[in-house]
C-alpha positions as a LaTeX table, in Angstrom:
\begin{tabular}{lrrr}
\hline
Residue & $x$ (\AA) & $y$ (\AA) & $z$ (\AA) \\
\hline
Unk1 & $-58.19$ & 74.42 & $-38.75$ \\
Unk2 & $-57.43$ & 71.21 & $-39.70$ \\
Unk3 & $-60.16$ & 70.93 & $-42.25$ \\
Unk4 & $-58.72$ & 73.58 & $-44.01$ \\
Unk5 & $-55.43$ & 72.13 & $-44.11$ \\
Unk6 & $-56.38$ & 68.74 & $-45.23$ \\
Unk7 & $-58.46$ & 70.60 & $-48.05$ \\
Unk8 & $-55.57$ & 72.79 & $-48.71$ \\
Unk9 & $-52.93$ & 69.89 & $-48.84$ \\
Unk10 & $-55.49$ & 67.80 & $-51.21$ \\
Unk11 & $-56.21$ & 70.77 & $-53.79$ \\
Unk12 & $-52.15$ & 70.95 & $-53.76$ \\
Unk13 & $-52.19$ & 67.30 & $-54.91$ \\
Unk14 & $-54.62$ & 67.45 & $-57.23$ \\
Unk15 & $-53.08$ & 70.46 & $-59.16$ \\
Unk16 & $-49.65$ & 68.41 & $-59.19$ \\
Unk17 & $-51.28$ & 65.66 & $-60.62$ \\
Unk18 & $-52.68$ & 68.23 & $-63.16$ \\
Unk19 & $-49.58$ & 69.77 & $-64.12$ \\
Unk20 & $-48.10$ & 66.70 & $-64.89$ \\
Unk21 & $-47.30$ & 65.87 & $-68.73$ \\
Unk22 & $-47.89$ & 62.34 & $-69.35$ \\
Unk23 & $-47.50$ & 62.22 & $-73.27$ \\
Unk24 & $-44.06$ & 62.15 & $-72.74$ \\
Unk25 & $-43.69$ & 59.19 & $-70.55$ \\
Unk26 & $-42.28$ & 56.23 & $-71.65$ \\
Unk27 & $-43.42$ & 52.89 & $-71.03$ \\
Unk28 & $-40.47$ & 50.52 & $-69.80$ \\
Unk29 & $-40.59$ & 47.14 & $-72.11$ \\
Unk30 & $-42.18$ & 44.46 & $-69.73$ \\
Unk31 & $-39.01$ & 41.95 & $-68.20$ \\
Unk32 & $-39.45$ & 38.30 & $-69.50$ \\
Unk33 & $-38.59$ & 35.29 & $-67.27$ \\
Unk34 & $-37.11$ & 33.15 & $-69.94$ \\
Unk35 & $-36.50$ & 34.01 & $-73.68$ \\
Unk36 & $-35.84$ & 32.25 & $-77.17$ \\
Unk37 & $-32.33$ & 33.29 & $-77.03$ \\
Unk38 & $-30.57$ & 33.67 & $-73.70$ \\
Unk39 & $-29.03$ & 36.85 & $-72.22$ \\
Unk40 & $-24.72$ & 35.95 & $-72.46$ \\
Unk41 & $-21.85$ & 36.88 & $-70.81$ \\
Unk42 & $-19.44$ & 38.63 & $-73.09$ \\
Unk43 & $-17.10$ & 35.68 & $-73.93$ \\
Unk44 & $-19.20$ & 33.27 & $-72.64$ \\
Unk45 & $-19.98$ & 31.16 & $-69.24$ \\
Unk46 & $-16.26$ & 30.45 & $-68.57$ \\
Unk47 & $-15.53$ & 34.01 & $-68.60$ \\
Unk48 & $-18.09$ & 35.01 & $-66.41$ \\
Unk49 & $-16.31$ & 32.36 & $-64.05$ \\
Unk50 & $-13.29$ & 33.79 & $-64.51$ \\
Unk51 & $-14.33$ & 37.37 & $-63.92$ \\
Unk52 & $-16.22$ & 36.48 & $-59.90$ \\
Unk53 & $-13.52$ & 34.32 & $-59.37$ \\
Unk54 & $-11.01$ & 37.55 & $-59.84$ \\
Unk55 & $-13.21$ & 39.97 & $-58.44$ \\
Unk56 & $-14.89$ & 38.65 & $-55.36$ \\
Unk57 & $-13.53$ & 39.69 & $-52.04$ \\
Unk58 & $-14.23$ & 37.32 & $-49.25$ \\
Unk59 & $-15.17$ & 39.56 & $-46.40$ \\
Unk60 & $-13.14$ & 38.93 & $-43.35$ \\
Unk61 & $-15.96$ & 38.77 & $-41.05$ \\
Unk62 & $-17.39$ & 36.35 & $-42.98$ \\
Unk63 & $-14.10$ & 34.59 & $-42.72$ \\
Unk64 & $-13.89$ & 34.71 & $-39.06$ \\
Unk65 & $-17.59$ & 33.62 & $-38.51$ \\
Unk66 & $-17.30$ & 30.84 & $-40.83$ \\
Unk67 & $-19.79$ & 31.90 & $-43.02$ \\
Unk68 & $-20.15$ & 30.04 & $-46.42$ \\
Unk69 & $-22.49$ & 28.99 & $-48.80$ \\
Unk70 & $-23.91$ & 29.72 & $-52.25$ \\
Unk71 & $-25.61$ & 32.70 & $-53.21$ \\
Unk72 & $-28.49$ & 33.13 & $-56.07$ \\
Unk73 & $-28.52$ & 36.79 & $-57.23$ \\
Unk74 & $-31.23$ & 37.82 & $-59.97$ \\
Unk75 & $-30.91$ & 40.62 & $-61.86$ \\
Unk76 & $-32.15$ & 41.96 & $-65.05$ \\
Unk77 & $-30.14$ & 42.35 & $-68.63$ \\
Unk78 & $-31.70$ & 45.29 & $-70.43$ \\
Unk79 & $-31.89$ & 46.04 & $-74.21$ \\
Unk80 & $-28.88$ & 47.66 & $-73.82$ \\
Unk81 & $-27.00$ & 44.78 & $-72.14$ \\
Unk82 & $-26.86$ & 46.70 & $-68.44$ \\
Unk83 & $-27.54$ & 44.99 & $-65.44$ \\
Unk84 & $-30.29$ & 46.32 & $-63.06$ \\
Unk85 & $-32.50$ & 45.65 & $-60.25$ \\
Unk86 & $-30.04$ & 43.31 & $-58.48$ \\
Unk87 & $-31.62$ & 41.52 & $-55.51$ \\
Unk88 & $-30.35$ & 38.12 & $-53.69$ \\
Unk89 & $-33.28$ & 35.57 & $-54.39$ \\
Unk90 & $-31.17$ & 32.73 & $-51.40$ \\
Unk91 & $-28.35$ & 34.74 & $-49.47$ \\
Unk92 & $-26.37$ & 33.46 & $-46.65$ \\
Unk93 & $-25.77$ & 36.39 & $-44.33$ \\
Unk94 & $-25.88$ & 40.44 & $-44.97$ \\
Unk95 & $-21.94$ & 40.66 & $-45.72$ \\
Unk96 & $-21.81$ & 37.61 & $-48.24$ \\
Unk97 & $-24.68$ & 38.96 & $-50.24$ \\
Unk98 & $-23.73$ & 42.22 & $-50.11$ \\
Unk99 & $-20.26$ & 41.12 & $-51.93$ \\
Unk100 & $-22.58$ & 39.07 & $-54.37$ \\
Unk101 & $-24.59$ & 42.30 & $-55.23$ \\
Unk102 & $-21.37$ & 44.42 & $-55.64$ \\
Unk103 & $-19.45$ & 41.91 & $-58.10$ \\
Unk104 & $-22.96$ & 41.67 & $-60.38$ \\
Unk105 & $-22.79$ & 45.19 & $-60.17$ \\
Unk106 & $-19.27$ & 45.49 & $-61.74$ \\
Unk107 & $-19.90$ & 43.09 & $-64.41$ \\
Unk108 & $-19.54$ & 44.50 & $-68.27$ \\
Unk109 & $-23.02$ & 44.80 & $-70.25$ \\
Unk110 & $-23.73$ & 41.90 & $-71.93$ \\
Unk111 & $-25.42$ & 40.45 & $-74.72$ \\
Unk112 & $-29.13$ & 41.01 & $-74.23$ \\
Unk113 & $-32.13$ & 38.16 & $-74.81$ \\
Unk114 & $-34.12$ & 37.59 & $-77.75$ \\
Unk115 & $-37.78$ & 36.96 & $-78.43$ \\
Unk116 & $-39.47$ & 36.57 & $-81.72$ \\
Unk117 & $-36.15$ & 38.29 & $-82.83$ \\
Unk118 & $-37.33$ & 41.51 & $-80.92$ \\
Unk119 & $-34.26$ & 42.42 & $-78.14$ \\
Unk120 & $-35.95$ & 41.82 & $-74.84$ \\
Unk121 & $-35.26$ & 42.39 & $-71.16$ \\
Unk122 & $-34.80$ & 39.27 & $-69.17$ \\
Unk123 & $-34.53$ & 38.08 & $-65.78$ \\
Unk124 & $-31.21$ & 36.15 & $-65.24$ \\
Unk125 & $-30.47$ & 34.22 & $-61.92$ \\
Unk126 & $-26.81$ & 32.77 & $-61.25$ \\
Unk127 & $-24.92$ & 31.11 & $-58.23$ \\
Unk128 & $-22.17$ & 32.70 & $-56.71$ \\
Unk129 & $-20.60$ & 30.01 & $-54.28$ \\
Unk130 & $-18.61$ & 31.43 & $-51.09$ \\
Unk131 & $-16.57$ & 28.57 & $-49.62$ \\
Unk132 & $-13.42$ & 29.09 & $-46.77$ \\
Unk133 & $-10.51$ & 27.17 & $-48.14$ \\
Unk134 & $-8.57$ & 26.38 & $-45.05$ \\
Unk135 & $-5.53$ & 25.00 & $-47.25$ \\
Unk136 & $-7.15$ & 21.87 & $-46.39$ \\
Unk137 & $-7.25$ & 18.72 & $-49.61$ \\
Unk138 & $-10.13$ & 16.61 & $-49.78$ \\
Unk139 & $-9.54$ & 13.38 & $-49.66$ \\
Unk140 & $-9.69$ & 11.10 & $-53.14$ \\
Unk141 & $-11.96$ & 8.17 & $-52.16$ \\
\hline
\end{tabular}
């Protein structure tokens, strides 16, 4: 019996596979690691800055566990200027990257790379810095 299922269950794959139409798929343009011209933030580095700074929410665990640190999130910047495939490449604990991933997540498209004046897909990789600010000064030495 459980020949006949295995032979069943692969002659139901195979005519799947069959059924499929593959002259309609489209191949995704391959993701570069670096480009001739840069992805960019709409309005440049300083607003990016801006725009975590204003939209990051320290999690309150975090707070409370004194967790801090800096954060590199990749992510890629389509033709189209959308973000995708957000991953942390260096986290510092589950909450604090998770707030990372969420505020690259809710950025606006931006200006996509350019290779051989062809818009490409590139990787981009930027720091998002958690520090606790304990209304303490540091010290001018």
């Amino acid at each position: 019996m459980k020949k006949i299922s295995l032979i069943v269950f692969l002659v139901s794959i195979n005519l799947i596979a069959a059924a499929q139409d593959t002259s309609k798929v489209k191949t995704e343009e391959p993701i570069l690691d670096f480009a001739e011209v840069n992805p960019a933030y709409p309005g440049g580095e300083e607003a990016m800055i801006k725009f975590i700074q204003s939209t990051v929410i320290y999690p309150e665990f975090s707070k409370e566990m004194g967790e801090q640190g800096t954060i590199y999130v990749q992510f890629v910047v389509n033709t189209d200027g959308t973000l995708t495939d957000v991953v942390v490449m260096k986290g510092v604990s589950a909450s604090l990257n998770a707030e990372a991933i969420r505020v690259i997540k809710l950025m606006p498209n931006w200006t996509p790379g350019m290779q051989a004046e062809k818009i490409v897909r590139v990787k981009y990789t930027i720091p998002i810095a958690f520090l606790i600010d304990n209304g303490k000064k540091k010290k001018k030495q």
